[in-house]
Structure formats: C-alpha cells, structure tokens
The first five atom37 places (N, CA, C, CB, O) and aatype in JSON, in Angstrom:
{
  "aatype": [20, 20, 20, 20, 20, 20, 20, 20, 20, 20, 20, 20, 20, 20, 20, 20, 20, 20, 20, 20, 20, 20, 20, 20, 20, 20, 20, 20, 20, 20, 20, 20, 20, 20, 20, 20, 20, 20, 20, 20, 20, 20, 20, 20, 20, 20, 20, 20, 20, 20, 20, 20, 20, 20, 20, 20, 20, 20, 20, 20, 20, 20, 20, 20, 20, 20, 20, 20, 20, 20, 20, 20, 20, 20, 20, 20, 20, 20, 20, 20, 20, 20, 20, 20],
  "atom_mask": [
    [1, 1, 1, 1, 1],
    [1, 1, 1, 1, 1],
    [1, 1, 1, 1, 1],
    [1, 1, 1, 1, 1],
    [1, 1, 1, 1, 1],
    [1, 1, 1, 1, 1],
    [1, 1, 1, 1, 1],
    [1, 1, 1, 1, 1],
    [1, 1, 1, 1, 1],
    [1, 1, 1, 1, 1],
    [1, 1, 1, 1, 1],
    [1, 1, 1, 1, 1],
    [1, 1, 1, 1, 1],
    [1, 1, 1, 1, 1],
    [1, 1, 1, 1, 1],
    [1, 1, 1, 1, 1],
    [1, 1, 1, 1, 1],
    [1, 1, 1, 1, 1],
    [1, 1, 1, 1, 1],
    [1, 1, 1, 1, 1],
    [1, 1, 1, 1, 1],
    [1, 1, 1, 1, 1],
    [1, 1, 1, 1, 1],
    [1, 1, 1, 1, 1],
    [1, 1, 1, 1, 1],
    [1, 1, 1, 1, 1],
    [1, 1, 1, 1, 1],
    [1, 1, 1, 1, 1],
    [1, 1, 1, 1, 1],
    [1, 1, 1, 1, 1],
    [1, 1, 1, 1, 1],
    [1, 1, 1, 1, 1],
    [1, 1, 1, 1, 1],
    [1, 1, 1, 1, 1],
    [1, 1, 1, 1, 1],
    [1, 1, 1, 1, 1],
    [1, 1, 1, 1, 1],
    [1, 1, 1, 1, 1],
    [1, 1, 1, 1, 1],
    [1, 1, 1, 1, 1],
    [1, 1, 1, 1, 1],
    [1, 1, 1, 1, 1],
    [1, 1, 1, 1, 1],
    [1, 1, 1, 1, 1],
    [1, 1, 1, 1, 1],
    [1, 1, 1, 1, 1],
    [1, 1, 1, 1, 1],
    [1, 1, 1, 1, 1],
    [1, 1, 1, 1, 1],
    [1, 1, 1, 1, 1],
    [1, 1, 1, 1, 1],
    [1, 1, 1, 1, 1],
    [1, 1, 1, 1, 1],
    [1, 1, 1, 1, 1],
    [1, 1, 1, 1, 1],
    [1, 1, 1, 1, 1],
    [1, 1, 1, 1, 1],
    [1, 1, 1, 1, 1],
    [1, 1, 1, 1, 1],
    [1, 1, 1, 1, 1],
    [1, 1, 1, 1, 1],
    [1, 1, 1, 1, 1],
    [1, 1, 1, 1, 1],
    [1, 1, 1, 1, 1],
    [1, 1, 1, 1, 1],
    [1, 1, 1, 1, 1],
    [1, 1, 1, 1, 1],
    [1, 1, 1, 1, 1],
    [1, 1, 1, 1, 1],
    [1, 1, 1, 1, 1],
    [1, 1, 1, 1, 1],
    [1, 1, 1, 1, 1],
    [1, 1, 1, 1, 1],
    [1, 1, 1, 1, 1],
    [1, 1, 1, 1, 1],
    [1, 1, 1, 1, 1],
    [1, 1, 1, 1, 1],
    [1, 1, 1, 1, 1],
    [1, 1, 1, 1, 1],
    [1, 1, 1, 1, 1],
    [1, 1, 1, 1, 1],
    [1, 1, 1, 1, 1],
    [1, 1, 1, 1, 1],
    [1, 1, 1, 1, 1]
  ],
  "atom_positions": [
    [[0.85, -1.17, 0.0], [0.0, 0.0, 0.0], [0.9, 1.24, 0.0], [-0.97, 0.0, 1.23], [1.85, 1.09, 0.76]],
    [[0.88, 2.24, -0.53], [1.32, 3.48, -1.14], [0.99, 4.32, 0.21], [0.48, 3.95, -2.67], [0.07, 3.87, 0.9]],
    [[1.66, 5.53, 0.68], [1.14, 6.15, 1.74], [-0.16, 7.24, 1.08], [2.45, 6.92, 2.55], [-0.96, 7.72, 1.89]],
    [[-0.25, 7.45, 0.17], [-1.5, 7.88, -0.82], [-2.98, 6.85, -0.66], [-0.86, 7.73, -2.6], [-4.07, 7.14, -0.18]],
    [[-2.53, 5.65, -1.23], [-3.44, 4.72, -0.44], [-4.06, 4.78, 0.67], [-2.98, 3.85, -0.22], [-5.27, 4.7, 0.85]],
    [[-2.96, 4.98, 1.65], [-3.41, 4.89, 2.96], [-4.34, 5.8, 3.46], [-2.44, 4.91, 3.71], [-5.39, 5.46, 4.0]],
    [[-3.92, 7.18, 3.28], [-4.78, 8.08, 3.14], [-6.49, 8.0, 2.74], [-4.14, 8.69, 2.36], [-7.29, 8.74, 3.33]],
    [[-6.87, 7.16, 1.84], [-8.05, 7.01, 1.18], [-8.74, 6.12, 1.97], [-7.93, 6.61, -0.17], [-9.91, 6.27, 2.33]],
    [[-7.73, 4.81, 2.36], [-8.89, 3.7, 3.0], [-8.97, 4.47, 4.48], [-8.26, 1.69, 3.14], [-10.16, 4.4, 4.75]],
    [[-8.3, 5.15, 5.54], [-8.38, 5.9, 6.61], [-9.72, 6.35, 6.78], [-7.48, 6.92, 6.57], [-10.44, 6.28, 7.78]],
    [[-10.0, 6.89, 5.46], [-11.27, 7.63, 5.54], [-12.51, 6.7, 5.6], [-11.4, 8.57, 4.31], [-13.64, 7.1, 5.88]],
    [[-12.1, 5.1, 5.23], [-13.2, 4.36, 4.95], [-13.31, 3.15, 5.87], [-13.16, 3.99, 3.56], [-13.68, 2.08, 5.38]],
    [[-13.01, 3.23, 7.2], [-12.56, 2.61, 8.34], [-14.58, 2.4, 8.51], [-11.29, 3.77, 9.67], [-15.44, 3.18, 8.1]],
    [[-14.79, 1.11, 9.23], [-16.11, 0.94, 9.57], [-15.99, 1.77, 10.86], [-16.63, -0.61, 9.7], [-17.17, 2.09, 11.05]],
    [[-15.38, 2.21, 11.69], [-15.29, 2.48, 12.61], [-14.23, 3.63, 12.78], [-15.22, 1.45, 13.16], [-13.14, 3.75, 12.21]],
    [[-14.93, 4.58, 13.85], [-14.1, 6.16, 14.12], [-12.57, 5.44, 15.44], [-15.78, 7.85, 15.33], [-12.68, 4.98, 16.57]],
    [[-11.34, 5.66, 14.58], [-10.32, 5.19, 15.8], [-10.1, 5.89, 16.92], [-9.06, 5.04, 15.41], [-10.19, 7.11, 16.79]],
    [[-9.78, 5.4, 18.14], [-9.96, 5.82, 19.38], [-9.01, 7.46, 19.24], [-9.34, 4.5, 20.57], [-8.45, 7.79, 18.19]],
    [[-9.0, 8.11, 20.19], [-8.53, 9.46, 20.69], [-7.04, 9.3, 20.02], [-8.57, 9.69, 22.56], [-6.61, 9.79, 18.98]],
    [[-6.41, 8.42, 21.01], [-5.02, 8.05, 21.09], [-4.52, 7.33, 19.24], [-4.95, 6.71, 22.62], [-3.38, 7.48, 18.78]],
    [[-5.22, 6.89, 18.79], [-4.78, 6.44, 17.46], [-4.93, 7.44, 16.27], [-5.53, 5.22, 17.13], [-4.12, 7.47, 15.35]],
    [[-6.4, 8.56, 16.36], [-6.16, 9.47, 16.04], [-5.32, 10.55, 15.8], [-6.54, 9.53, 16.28], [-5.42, 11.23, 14.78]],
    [[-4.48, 10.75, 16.69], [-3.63, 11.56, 16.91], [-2.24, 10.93, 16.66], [-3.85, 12.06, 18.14], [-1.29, 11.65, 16.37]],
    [[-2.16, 9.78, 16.76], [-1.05, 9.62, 16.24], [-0.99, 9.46, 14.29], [-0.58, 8.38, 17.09], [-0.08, 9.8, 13.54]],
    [[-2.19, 8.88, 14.0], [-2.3, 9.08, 12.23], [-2.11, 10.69, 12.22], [-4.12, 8.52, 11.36], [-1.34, 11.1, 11.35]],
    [[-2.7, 11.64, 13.04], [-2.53, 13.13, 12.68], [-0.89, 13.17, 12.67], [-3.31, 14.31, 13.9], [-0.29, 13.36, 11.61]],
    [[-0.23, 12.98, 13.82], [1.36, 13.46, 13.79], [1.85, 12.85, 12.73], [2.3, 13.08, 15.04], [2.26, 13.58, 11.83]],
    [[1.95, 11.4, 12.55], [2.42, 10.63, 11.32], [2.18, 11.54, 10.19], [1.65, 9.23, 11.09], [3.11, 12.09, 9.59]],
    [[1.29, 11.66, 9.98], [0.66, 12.48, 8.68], [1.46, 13.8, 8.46], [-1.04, 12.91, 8.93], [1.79, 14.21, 7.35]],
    [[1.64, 14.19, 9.19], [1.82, 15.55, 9.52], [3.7, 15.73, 9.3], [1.12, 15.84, 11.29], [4.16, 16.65, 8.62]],
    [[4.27, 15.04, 9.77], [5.47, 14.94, 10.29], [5.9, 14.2, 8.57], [5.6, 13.95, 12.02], [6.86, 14.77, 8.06]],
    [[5.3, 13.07, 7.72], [5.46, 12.57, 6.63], [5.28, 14.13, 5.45], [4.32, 11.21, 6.57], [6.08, 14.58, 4.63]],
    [[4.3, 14.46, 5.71], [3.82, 15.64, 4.88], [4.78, 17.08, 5.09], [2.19, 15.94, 5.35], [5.1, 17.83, 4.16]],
    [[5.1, 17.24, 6.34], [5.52, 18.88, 6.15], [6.83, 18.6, 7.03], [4.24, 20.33, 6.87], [7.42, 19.65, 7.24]],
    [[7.28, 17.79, 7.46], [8.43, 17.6, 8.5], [8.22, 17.74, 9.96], [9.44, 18.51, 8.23], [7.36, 17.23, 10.68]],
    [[9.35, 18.69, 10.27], [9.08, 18.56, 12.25], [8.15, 19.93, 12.54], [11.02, 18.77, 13.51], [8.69, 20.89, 11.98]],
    [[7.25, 20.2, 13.05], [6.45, 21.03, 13.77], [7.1, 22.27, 13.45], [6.33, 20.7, 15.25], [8.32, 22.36, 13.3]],
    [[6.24, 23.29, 13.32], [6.97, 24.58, 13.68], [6.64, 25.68, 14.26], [7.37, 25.04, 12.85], [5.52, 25.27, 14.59]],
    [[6.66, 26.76, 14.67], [5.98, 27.93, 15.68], [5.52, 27.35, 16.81], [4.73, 28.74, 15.1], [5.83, 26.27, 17.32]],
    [[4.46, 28.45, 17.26], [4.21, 28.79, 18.7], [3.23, 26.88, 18.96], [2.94, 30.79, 18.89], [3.0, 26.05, 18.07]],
    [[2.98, 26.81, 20.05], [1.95, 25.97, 20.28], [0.2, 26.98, 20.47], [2.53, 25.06, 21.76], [0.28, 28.16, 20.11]],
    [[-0.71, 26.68, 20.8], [-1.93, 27.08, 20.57], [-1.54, 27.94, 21.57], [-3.18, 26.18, 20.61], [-0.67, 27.74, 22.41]],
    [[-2.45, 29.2, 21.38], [-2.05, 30.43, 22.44], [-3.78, 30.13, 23.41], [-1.77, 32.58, 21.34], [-3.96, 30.69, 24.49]],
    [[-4.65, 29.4, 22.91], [-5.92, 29.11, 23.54], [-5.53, 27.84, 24.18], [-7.21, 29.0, 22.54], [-5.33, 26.76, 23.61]],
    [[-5.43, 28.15, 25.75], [-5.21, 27.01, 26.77], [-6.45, 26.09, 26.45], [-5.18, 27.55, 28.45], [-6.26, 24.87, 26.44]],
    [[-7.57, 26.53, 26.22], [-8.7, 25.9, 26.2], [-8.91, 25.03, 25.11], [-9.61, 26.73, 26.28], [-9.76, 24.14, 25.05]],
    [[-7.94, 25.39, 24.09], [-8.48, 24.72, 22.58], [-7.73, 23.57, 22.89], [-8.06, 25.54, 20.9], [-6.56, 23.57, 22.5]],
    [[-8.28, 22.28, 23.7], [-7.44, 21.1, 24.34], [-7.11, 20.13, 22.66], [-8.66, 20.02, 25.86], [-6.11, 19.45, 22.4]],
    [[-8.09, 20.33, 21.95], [-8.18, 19.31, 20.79], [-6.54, 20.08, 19.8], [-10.23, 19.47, 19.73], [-5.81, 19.27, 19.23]],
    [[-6.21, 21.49, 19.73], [-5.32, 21.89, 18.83], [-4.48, 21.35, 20.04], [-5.26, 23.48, 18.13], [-3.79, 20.38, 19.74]],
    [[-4.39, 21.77, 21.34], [-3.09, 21.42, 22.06], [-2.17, 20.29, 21.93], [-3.36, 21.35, 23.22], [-0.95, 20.32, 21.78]],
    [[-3.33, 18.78, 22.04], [-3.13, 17.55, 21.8], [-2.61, 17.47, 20.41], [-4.29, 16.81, 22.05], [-1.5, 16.96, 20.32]],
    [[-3.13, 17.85, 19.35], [-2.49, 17.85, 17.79], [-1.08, 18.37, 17.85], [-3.35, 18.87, 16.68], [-0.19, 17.79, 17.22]],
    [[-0.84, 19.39, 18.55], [0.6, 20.24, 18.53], [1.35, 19.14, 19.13], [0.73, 21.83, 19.49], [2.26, 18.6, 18.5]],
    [[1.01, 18.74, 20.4], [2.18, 17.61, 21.21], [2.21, 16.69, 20.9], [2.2, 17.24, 22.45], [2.82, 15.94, 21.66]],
    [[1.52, 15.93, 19.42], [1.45, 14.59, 19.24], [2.61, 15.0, 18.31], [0.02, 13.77, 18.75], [3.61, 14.32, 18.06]],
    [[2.33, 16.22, 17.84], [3.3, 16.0, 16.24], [4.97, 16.23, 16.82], [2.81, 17.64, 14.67], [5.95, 15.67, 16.33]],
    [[4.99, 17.18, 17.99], [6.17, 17.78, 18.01], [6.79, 16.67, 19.09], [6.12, 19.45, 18.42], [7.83, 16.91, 19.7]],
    [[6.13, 15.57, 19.25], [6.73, 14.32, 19.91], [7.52, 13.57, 18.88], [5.61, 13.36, 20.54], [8.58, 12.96, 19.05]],
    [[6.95, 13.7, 17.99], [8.26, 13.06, 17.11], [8.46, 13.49, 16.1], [8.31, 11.79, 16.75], [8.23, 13.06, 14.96]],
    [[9.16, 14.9, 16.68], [10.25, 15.93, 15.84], [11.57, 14.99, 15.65], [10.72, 17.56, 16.86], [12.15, 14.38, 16.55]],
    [[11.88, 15.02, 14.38], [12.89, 14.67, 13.84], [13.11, 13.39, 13.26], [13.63, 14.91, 14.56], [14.21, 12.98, 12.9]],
    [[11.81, 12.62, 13.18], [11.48, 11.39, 12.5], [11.63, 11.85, 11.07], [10.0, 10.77, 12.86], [11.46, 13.03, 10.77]],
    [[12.0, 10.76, 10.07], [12.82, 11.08, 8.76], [11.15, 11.29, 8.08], [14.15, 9.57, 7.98], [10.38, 10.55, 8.68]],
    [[10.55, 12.0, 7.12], [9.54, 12.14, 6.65], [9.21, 10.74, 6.06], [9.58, 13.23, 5.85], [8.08, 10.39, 6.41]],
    [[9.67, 10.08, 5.5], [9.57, 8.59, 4.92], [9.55, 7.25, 5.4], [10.4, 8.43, 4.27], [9.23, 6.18, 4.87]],
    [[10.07, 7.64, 6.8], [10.18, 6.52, 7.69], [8.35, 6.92, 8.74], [12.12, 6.69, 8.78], [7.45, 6.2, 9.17]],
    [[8.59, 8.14, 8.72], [6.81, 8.51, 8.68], [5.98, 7.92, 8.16], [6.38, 9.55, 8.15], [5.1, 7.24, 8.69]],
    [[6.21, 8.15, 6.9], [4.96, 7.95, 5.88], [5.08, 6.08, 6.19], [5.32, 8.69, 3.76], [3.99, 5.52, 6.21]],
    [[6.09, 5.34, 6.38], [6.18, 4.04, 6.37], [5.29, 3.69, 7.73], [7.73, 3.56, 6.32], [4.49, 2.76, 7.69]],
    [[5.43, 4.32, 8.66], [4.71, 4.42, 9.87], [3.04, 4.64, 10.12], [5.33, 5.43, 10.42], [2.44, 4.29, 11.13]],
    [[2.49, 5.24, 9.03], [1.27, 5.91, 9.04], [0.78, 4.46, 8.0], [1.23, 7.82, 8.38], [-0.14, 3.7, 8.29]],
    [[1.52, 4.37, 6.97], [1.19, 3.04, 5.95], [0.38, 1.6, 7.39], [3.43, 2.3, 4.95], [-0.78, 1.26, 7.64]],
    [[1.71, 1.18, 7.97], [1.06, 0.22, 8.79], [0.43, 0.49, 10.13], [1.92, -0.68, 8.98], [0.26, -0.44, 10.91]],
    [[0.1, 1.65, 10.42], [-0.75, 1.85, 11.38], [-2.42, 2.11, 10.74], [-0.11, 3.08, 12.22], [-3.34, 1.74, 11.46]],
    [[-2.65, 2.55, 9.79], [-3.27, 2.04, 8.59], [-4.0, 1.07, 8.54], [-2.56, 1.79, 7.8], [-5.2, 0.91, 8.72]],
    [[-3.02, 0.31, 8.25], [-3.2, -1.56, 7.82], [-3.6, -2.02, 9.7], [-0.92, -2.67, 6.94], [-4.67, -2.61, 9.87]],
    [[-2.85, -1.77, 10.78], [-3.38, -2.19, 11.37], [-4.64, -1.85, 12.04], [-2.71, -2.39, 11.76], [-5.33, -2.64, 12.68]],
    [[-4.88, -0.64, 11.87], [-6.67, -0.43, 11.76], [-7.76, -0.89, 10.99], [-6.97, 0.67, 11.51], [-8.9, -1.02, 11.43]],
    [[-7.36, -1.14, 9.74], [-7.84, -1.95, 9.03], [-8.35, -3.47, 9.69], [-6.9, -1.99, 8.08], [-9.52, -3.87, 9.7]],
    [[-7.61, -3.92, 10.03], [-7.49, -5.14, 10.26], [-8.21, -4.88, 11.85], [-5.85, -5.76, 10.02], [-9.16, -5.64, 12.04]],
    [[-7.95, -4.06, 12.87], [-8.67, -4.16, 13.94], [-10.36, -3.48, 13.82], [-7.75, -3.49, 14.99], [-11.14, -3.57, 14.77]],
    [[-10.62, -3.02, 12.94], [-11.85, -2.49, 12.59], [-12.51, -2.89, 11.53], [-11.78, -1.35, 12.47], [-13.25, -2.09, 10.95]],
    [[-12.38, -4.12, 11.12], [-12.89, -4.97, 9.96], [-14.14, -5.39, 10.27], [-12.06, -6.17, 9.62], [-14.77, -6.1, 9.49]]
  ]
}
C-alpha cells in the first residue's frame, strides 16, 4: 500500500479510531507531509483538541519524513485489520 493509499482507506474505516490512534495518524501524517512542527503551540489554553495535535506532532520531531509515511502506511493496515 502506497502512503496515498493509505490516506483514502483511513477515511473508509467501519469504525471512528480511538482518541489516542487518532492523533497519532494526525502526527504521522503531519510529520510525513511537512516535517518537524513549527511555531508557537496554541495560544488558547482551552483549545485542548489543537493542544493535543501540537504535542502529538512535536513528539516526534525529527522522524525522517519517509520513515513517517512508512509508519502511518502500517498503522493504517493495522486499523484496518482491527476495525474490519
């Protein structure tokens, strides 16, 4: 599966993945797509949902973008397979 692939069936999961798996397809994604994090974190203490997105991604600052995208591929596949 292509990390393009992956992208498409994500969307077609029988089932919404938990909090914690969410957020890590967001950082994967994120970190494959644009590299390591950059600027401020959310200046709204309250906006808990951007906060969590900022610290998932900038947790793994400096992961190679491709070894990402290889990462997001089988986390993917293993949702697939746990939400079948």
């Amino acid at each position: 599966m292509t990390f393009e692939e992956a992208q498409e069936k994500v969307k077609d999961l029988p089932q919404r993945p938990d909090n914690s798996e969410l957020l890590k397809l967001y950082a994967l994604f994120k970190q494959a797509t644009e590299g390591d994090v950059s600027g401020e974190p959310p200046s709204n203490p309250f906006d808990f949902a951007a906060t969590a997105k900022f610290n998932a991604w900038k947790e793994i600052a400096g992961k190679d973008q491709e070894e990402s995208k290889t990462e997001y591929i089988a986390l993917v596949e293993d949702l697939m397979g746990k939400y079948s």
